[in-house]
Each structure stands twice: as structure tokens, then as C-alpha cells.
Legacy VTK file of the C-alpha trace (Angstrom):
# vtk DataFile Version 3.0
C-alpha trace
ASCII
DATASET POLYDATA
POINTS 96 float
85.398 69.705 58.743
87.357 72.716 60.419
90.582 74.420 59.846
92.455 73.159 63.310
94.441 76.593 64.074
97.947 74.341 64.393
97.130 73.938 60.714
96.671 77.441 60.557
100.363 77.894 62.573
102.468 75.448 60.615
105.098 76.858 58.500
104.758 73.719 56.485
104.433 74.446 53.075
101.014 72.351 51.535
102.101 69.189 49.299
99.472 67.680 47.598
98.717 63.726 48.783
101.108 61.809 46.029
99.964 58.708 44.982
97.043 56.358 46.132
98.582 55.411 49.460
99.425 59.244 50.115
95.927 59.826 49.447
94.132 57.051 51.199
96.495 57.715 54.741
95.171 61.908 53.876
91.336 60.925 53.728
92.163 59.038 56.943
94.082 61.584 58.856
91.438 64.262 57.619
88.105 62.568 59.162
89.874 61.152 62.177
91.472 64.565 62.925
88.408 66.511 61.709
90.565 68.229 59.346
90.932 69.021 55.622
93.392 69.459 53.037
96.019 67.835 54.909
99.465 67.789 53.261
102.100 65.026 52.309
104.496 67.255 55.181
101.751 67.668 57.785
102.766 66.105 61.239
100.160 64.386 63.097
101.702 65.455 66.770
101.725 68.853 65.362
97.951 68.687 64.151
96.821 67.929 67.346
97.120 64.069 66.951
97.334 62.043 70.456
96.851 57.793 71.412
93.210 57.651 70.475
93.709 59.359 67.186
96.620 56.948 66.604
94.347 54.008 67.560
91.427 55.185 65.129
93.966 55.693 62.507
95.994 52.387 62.753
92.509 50.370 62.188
91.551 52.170 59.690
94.314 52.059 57.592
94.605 48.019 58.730
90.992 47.532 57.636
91.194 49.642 54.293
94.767 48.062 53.162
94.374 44.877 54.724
97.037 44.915 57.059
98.806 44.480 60.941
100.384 47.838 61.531
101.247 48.380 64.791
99.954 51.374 66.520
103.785 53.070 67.215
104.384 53.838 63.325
102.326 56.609 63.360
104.849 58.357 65.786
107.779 56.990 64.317
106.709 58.499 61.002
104.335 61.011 62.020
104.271 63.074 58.159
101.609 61.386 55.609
104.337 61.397 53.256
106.930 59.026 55.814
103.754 56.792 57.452
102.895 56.392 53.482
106.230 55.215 52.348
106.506 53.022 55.578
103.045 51.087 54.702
104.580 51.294 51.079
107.579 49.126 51.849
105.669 46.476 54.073
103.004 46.333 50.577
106.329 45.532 49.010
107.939 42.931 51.743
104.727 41.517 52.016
104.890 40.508 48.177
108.006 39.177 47.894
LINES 1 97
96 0 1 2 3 4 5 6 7 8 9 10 11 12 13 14 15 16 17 18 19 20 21 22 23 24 25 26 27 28 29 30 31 32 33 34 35 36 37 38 39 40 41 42 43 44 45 46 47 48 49 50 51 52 53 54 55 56 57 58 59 60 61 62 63 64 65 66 67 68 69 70 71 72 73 74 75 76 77 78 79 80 81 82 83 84 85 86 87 88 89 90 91 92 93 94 95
């Protein structure tokens, strides 16, 4: 796993993954994107993330949680920190 140099660019200061989603959606992110140490504030458009990446991501994190997201989150809430608390709160509609 690389440094990609739009990592290197950011002016996003690093946040440690927070929690087990946080840290599952990172470890995703991270091999898909070829990546490491992402952050909870890293933005997947600005790490280089396109369709396909999206695509890889989505069934990953469907397979590992169990779930139907639908590929357009990713962009809607393209930090690990926002696509974590969205997957968060459909764990929690889910349930109830």
C-alpha cells in the first residue's frame, strides 16, 4: 500500500477511524483505494475515488455488514466519518 500524493496534498488534518463502523468503512476504503492510514475527514473524490471504486466499496461494505446500500451514498457522504454515520443510522432504522 502507497501514499496516493492527493493524500499527500490534503490539508485535512488525520482523525483516527472512531468506532467499529469508522474502522471497518477505513480498512475498506484503504485496500480498495490502495491506500493507508486513511482518516475519519478523508474524502473519497479527493483520494482519487471514481464509479468502480464506489462499486467495489458498496459490496464490500454490503457483504461485511449485511446490508443494501445503494451505490450513490458514497458521494453523498464521501468522508469515512459521514458514509459511517449514514450506515450507522440505517443499523439503527433497521432495528427498530
Amino acid at each position: 500500500k502507497n501514499f496516493n500524493p492527493a493524500q499527500l496534498d490534503m490539508e485535512t488534518p488525520y482523525r483516527a477511524p472512531n468506532g467499529e463502523i469508522e474502522e471497518i468503512v477505513a480498512s475498506i476504503w484503504e485496500e480498495v483505494l490502495h491506500l493507508k492510514q486513511l482518516g475519519s475527514l478523508d474524502n473519497f473524490i479527493d483520494l482519487g475515488g471514481h464509479s468502480l471504486a464506489a462499486i467495489r466499496i458498496t459490496a464490500r461494505i454490503n457483504e461485511a455488514l449485511d446490508m443494501q446500500l445503494p451505490l450513490t451514498k458514497i458521494f453523498e457522504f464521501p468522508t469515512i466519518a459521514g458514509y459511517s454515520k449514514f450506515i450507522e443510522n440505517k443499523l439503527i432504522e433497521l432495528l427498530n
